[in-house]
N, C-alpha and C positions, 0 to 999 in steps of 0.2 A: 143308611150305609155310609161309613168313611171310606174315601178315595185318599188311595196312598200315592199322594202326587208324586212323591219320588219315586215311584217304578211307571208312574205316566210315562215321565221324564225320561226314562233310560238308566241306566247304570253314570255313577255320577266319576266323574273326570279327576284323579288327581288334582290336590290344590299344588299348585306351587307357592315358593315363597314370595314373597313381594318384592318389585323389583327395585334395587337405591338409586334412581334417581342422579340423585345428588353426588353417589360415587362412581357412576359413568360418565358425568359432567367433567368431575375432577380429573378422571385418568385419562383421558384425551385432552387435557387443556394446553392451549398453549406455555403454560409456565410450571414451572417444575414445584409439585406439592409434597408436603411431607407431615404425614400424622401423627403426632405426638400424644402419650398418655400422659395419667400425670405424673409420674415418674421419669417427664422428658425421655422416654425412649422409644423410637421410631416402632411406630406398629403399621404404619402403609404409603407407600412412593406411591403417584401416578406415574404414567411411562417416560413423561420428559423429564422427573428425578431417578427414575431408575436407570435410564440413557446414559444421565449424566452425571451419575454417582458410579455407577458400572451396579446396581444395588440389586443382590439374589431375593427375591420375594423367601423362601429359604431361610435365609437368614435373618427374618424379622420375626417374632421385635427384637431389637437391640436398640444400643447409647446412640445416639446422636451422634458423637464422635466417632464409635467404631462405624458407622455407616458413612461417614461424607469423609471423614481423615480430616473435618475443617476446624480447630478448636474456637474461632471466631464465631461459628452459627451455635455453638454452645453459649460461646458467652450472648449472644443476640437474646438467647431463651431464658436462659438463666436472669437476664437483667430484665425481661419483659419488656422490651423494646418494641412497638407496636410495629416503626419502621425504621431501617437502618441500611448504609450501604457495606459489606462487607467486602474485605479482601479475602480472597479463595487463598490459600497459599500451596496446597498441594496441586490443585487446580489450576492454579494460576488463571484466575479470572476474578472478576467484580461482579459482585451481583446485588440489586436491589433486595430487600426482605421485606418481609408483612407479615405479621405475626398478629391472627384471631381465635377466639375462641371458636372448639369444634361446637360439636351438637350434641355429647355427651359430657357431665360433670369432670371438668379437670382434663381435657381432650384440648389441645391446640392442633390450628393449622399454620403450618410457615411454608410462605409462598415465595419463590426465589424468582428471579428476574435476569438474567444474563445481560449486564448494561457493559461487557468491557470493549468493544467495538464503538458504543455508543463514545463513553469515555478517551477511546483513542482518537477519534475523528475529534473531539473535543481539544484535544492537547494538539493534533495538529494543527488546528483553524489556529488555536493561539498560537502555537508557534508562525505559522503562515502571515499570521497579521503581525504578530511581532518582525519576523524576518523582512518582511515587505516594506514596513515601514522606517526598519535599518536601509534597506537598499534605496530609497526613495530621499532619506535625509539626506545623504551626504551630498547628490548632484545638487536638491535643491540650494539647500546650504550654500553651495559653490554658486549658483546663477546668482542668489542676490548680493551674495560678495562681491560677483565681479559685475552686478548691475550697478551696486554702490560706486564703483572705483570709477564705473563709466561718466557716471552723474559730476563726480568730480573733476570732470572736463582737463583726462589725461592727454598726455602729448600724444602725438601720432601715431608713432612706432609701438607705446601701448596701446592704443586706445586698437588695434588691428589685433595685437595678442589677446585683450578683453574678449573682443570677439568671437575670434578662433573659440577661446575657449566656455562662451555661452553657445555657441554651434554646437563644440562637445559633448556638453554636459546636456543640453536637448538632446543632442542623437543616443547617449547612453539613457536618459528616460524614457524615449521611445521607444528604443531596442527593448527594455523592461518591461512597456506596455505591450509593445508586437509578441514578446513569449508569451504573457497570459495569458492576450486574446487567444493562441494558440492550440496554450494546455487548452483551455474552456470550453475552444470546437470539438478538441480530440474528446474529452472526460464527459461531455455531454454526447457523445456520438454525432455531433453535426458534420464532422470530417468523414465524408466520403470516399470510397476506394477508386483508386481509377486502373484497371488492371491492365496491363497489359505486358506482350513478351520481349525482353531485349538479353542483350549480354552481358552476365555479368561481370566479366573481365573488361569491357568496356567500362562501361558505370566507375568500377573502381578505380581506373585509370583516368578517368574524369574527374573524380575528389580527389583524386592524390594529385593533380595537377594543379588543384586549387588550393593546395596547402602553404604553394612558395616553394621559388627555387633554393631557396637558403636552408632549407630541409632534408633532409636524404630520408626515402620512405624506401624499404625495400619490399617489394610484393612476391606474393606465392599464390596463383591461379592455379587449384587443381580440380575437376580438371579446366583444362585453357579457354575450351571452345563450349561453355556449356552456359546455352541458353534458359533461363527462367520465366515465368508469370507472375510477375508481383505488382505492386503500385511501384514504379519505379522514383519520382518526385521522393514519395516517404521515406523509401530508404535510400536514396543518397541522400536525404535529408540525416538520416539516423547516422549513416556513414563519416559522412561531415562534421557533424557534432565531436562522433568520438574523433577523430582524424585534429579537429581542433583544440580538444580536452588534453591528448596525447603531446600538441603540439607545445601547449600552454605551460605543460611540468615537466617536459626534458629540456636537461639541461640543454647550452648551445652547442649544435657540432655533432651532436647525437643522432641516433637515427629512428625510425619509426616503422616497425613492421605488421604490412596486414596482409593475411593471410586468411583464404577459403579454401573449405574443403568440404566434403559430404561425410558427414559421425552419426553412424547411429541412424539411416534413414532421415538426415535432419540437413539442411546445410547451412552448416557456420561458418560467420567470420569473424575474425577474430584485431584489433588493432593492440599493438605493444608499444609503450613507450619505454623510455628508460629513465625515468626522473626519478623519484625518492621510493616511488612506493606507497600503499596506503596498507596502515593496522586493519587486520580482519572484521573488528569490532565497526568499524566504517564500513565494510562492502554493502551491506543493506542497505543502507539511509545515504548512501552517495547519489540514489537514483530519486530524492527527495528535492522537492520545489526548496531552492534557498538553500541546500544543506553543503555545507562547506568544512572540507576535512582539518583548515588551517585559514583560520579567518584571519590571519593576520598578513595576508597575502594583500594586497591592495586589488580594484576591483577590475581595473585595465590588466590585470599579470592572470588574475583568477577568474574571473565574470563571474555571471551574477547568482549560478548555483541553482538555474534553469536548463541549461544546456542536456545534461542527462536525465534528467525530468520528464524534457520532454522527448528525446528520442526514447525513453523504455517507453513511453506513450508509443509511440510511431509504432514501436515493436510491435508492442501488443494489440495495436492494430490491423498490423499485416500477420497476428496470429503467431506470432514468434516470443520467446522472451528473451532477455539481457542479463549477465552478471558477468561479474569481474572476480579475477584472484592474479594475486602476484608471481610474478614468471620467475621461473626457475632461477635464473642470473641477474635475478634484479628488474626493478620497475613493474610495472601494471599492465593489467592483459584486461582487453576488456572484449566479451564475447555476446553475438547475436545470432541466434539461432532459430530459424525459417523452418517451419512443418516441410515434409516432404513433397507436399500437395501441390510449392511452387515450381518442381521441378516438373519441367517440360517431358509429357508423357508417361508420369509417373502417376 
């Protein structure tokens, strides 16, 4: 007798097909992949090119082009470029490429890489160290000139102006090293908060005092009596900064007005100068380490292009952020704005 092992067994189970591996790997990767036939035209995105293409599954196959809008990842393909860095232009980003053969005849894979954050951080540090090392010549510069003039055993009356002025140019290098160190605690989070409740019409009336009688600030507390929780040290630190920024670009005679209020479940202050003004094309990068709207300022009228650096640091510490825009009748308004959270009872 034969045994029909298959009705042993049972009724036998759907096959499925076999499962790819290899293409559940690719559509959860973290880099964005894109399937090329050999007619260069897109036959499958994983999810991080279709994210960041905006790309309809739908819509494949198609050109290369009509999928990304990038005519550069054409030419990448076109040239056979194993690897290349391209500029996005609709995109407006940079991205690494890698371009291999698929697993079928005349099938590539091009694997994209998002490096334009990398690339930015890149251009900053060189600017940083470039800026740095502007800010850092000219004091020294200045010590061994007037260490030389010392050597040459000036009369009296100089040889005390020498000095004066190697005390200077030390205090200004150190003023440059104390901001670093500063940014450094804030940008690494070693700068802790120390919270606590005061007034903040007081506060304000404590930096406006310290600005100099030869100043007129005029202030607008509303309301008058309205106590907050914040790190108080940081922001009259932040306060200050602007208070001194404001001071440094109006002209003599002029006046400085700062002003709080509550906008928006938020409370802002705001400080105005009346100096020149800054082009819109500068509001961003004025809050940049070294970033100086008129370098032709010398560095006792302008400093050193940390001052608001580091107070949007301060901000963003206390959970607030910073910008500026030009006031209505002229000069510069520069605003900080506190979650509502510091508001006492709120």
């Amino acid at each position: 007798m034969i045994w029909d092992r298959r009705r042993e067994s049972g009724p036998l189970e759907p096959k499925l097909p076999p499962r790819d591996l290899f293409a559940e790997l690719l559509e959860h990767a973290p880099v964005m992949a894109l399937l090329l036939d050999g007619e260069n035209r897109v036959v499958g995105a994983n999810e991080a090119a279709r994210d960041f293409f905006e790309i309809e599954q739908s819509r494949l196959p198609a050109s290369l082009v009509e999928v990304t809008l990038e005519s550069r990842l054409f030419d990448v393909v076109r040239l056979d470029q194993p690897q290349a860095e391209a500029q996005l232009v609709h995109h407006r980003a940079t991205v690494l490429t890698q371009l291999v053969a698929g697993r079928r005849e005349g099938e590539k894979l091009l694997f994209l890489t998002d490096i334009t954050e990398l690339r930015r951080l890149s251009t900053v540090r060189q600017e940083f160290v470039a800026n740095l090392v502007h800010e850092l010549k000219t004091p020294i510069t200045s010590l061994r000139l007037t260490a030389e003039s010392l050597l040459g055993d000036p009369l009296p009356k100089d040889r005390r102006r020498f000095a004066e002025r190697l005390v200077r140019e030390a205090d200004l290098m150190s003023k440059i090293i104390d901001n670093l160190r500063q940014l450094g605690d804030i940008e690494t989070g070693a700068m802790a908060l120390d919270v606590s409740e005061f007034d903040l019409g007081e506060l304000v009336h404590d930096s406006v005092a310290r600005v100099g009688a030869d100043r007129v600030v005029n202030t607008s507390i509303n309301p008058t009596d309205l106590v907050i929780s914040t790190d108080r040290p940081k922001l009259a630190q932040a306060l200050g900064n602007l208070l001194d920024n404001a001071a440094k670009f109006s002209p003599p005679g002029t006046a400085i007005d700062v002003n709080t209020e509550i906008t928006n479940d938020e409370l802002v202050l705001s400080v105005r100068d009346r100096g020149p003004g800054i082009s819109p094309e500068h509001w961003s990068r004025v809050f940049e380490r070294f970033y100086k709207v008129d370098r032709a300022r010398p560095r006792e009228a302008g400093g050193f292009g940390l001052g608001l650096a580091i107070t949007k640091h301060l901000v963003q510490v206390l959970g607030g952020r910073i910008w500026t825009a030009t006031a209505r009748d002229g000069g510069q308004v520069f605003y900080i704005a506190l979650p509502h959270q510091v508001l006492t009872g709120a």
